[in-house]
C-alpha positions, 0 to 999 in steps of 0.5 A, spaced: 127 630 501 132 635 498 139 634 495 143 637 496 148 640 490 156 639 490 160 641 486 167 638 484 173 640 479 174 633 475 180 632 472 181 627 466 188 624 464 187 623 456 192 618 453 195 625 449 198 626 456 194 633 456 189 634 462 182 637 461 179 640 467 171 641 467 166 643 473 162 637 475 155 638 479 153 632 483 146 632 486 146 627 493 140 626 497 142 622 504 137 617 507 136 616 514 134 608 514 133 606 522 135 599 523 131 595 528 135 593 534 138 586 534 135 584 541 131 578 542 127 576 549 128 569 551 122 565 555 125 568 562 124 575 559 132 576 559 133 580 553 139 578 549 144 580 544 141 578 538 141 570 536 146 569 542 147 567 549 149 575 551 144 578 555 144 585 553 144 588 560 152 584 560 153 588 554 151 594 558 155 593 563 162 591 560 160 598 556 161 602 562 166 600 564 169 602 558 170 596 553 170 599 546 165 595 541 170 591 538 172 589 544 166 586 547 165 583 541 172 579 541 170 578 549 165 572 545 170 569 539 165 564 538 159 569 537 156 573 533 153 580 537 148 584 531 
C-alpha cells in the first residue's frame, strides 16, 4: 500500500519567546478496514438491527422517509442500534 508524503510548516514556541520554523514531512498510509454489518436473523428469519428487537426492514423504512441516523436511534432510547 503506498504513503502518501505530507509536508507541514511547524512552529515551535521556545521559552525565549523566539520562534524557530522547520519543514517537517509525515509519511501517512490510509487503511481501509470494512466492518461487518450488525444485523442478526431471528428463528423466523426476520432480520434485526443488532442485538435489538429492531427489525432492519423498520430501519429502512423510517430511513426513506427522511429520518436522520441520529433520529432513528432516539426513536429507540432504551436500545442500542450497532
Amino acid at each position: 500500500m503506498a504513503g502518501t508524503i505530507k509536508k507541514f510548516l511547524v512552529k515551535f514556541d521556545r521559552p525565549s519567546n523566539t520562534i524557530k520554523t522547520a519543514n517537517v514531512e509525515v509519511a501517512m498510509t490510509l487503511v481501509v478496514v470494512a466492518e461487518p454489518a450488525p444485523l442478526e436473523t431471528n428463528a423466523d428469519g426476520v432480520v434485526l438491527v443488532g442485538k435489538t428487537p429492531v427489525t432492519l426492514d423498520t430501519v429502512i423504512a423510517v430511513f426513506k422517509q427522511g429520518t436522520t441516523a441520529e433520529e432513528i436511534v432516539d426513536r429507540y432510547p432504551s436500545r442500542s442500534i450497532g
